[in-house]
C-alpha positions as CSV (number, residue, x, y, z in Angstrom):
1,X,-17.0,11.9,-0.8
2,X,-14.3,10.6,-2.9
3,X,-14.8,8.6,-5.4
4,X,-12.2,6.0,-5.9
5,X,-10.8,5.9,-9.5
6,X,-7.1,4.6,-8.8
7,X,-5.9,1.7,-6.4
8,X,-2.9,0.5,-5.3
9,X,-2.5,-2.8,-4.3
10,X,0.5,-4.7,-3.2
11,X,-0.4,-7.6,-0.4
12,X,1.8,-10.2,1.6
13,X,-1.6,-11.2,2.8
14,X,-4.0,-11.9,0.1
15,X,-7.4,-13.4,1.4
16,X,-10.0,-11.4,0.0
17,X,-8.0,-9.9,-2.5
18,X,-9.9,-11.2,-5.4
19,X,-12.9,-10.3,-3.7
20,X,-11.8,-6.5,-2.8
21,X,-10.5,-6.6,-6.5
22,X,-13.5,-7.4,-8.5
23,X,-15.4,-4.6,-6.8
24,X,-12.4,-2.0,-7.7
25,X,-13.1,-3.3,-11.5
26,X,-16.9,-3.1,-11.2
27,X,-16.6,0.4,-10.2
28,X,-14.3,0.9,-13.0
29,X,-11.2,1.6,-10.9
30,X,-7.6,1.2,-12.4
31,X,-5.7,-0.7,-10.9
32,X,-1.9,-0.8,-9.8
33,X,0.1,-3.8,-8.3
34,X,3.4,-4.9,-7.3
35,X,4.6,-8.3,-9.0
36,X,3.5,-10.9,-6.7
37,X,0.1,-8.9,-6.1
38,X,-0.3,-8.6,-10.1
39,X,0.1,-12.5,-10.8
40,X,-2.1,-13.4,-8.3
41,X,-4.9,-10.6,-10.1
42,X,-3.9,-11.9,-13.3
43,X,-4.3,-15.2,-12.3
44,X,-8.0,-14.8,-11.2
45,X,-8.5,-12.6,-14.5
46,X,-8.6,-9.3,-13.0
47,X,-6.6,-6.6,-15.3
48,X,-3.9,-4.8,-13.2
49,X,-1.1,-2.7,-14.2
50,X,2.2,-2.9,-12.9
51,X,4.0,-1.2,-10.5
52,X,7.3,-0.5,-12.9
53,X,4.5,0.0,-16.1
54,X,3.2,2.9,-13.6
55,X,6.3,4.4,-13.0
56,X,8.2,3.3,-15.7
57,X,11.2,2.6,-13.8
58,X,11.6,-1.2,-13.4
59,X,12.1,-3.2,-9.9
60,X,15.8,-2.7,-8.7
61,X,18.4,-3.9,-6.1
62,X,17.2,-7.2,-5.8
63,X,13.5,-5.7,-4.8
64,X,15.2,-3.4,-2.4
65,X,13.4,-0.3,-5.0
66,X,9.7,-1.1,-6.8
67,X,7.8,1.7,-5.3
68,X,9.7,4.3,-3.6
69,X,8.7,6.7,-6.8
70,X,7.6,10.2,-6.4
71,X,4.6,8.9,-9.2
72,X,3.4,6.6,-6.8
73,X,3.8,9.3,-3.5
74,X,2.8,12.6,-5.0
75,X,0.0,10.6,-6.3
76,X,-0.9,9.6,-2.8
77,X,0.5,12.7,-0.9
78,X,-1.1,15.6,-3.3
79,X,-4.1,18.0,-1.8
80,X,-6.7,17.7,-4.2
81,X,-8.1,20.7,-3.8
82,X,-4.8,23.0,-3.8
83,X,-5.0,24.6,-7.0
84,X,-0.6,24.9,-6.7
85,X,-0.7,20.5,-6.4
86,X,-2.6,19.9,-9.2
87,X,-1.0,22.2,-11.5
88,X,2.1,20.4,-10.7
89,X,0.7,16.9,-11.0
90,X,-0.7,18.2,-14.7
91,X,3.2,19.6,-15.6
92,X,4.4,15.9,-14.3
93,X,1.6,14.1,-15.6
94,X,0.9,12.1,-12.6
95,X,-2.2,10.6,-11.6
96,X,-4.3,10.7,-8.2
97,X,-4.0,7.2,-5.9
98,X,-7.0,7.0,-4.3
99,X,-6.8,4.1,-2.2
100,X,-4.2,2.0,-1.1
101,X,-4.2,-2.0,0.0
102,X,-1.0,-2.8,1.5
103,X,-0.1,-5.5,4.1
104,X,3.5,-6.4,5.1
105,X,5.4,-9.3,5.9
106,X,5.2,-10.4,8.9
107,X,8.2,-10.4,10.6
108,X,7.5,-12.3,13.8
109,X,7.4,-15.5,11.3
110,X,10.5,-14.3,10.1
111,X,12.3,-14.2,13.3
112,X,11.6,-17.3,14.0
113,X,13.8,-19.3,11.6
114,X,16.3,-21.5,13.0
115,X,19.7,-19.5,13.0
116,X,18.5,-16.4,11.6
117,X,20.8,-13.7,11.8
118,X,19.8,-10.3,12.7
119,X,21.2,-9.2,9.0
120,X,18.9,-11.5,7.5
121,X,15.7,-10.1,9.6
122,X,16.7,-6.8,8.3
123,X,16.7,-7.3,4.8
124,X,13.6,-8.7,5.3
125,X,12.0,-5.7,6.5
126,X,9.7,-4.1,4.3
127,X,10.5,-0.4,3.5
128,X,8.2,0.4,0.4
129,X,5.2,-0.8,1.9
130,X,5.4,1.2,5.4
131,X,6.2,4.5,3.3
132,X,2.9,3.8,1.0
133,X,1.1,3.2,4.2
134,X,2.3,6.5,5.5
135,X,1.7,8.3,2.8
136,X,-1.6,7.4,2.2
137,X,-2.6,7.6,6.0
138,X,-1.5,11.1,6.0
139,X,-3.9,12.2,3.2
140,X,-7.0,10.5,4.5
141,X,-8.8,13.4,3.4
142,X,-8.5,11.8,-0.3
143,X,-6.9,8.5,0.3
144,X,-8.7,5.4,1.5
145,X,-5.7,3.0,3.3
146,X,-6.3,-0.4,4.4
147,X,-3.9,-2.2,6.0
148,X,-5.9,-5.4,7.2
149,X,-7.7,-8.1,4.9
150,X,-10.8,-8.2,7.3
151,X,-12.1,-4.3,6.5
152,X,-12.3,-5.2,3.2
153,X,-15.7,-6.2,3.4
154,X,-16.2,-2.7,5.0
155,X,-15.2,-1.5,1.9
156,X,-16.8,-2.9,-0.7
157,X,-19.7,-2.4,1.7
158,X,-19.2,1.2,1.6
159,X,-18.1,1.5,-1.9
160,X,-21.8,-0.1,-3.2
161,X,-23.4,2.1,-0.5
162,X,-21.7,5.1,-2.0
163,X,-21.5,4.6,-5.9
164,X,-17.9,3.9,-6.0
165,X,-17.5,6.0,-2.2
166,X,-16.0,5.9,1.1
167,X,-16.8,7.8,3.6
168,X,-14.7,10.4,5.3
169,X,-15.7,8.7,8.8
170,X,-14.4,5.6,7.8
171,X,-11.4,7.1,5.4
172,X,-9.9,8.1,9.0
173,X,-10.7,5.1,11.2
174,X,-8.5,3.4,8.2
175,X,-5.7,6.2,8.7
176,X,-5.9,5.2,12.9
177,X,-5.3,1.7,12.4
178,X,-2.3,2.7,9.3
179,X,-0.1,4.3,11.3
180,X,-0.6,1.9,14.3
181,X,0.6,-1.0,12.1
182,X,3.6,1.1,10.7
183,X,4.5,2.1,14.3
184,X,4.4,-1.6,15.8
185,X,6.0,-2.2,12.7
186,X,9.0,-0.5,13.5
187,X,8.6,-1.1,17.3
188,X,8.9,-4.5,16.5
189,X,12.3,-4.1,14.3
190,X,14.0,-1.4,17.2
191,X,13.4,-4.6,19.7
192,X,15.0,-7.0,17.5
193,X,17.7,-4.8,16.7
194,X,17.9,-3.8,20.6
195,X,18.3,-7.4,21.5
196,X,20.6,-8.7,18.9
197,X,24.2,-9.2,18.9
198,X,26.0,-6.3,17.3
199,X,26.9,-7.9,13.9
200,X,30.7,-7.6,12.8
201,X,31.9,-5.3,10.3
């Protein structure tokens, strides 16, 4: 099993957060956070590092670019046990991600603001957050991805079960449920674009 020595955490939803976070700590994990994720740890006390200190390229375009980094996705996407990855993560000096918390803004509240324009939906959607999600449910060989608040008890079951742990069992249940949310996700956005008003130019 792999054991968990990196996080990445950036939540819309944060019940349980604290909670999921205090266990990463007590296993010793670092941990990585967008800006609104990051207050909220810091709040509660819990060290986290930020998402620009990690890539060391600061938040752009009015939030439009914070983690679209190849540190953040070769750090997610990389085989561990290819031989030709990790030589190339060394010569970059990137680290592993070994698990991912990510939960996105809910759109269908956003949708429902008097006299909001399809335009304004859009920028709205979350772009970052679905490509961490996909990134990390494609290597659920390595990567643990959680995409909703209530299996975080699951995991920090698992983790004390494990010594810092989660199984591979559960690693791809996680990866199931990922790419479900990123494709009703998107489903979600092709219906609101499909039933919109063109916009003008």
């Amino acid at each position: 099993m792999v054991k968990i020595a990196r996080a990445l955490l950036s939540c819309y939803d944060k019940n349980g957060l604290v909670e999921l976070a205090t266990l990463l700590r007590e296993f010793q994990v670092e941990i990585v956070a967008t800006a609104g994720t990051q207050k909220m740890l810091h709040d509660a006390g819990i060290e986290a590092t930020s998402i620009a200190d990690f890539t060391g390229v600061a938040e752009m375009l009015d939030g439009r670019v914070k983690s679209l980094h190849p540190k953040v996705h070769a750090g997610l996407l990389a085989i561990r046990d290819s031989k030709v990855h990790s030589e190339q993560m060394q010569a970059m000096a990137y680290k592993w991600i070994d698990f991912v918390a990510v939960n996105l803004h809910p759109l269908e509240q956003v949708v429902q603001q008097p006299g909001i324009s399809i335009e304004e939906v859009i920028e709205q959607t979350d772009i970052g957050g679905t490509a961490m999600i996909r990134s990390a449910a494609k290597n659920f060989r390595y990567v643990t991805v959680v995409v909703n608040p209530a299996k975080y008890k699951t995991i920090i079951h698992e983790m004390r079960a494990h010594e810092g742990a989660v199984t591979f069992a559960t690693r791809f249940r996680l990866a199931q449920e990922a790419f479900a949310c990123t494709a009703g996700y998107d489903r979600f956005i092709a219906d609101c674009l499909r039933s919109a008003e063109p916009p003008t130019e």
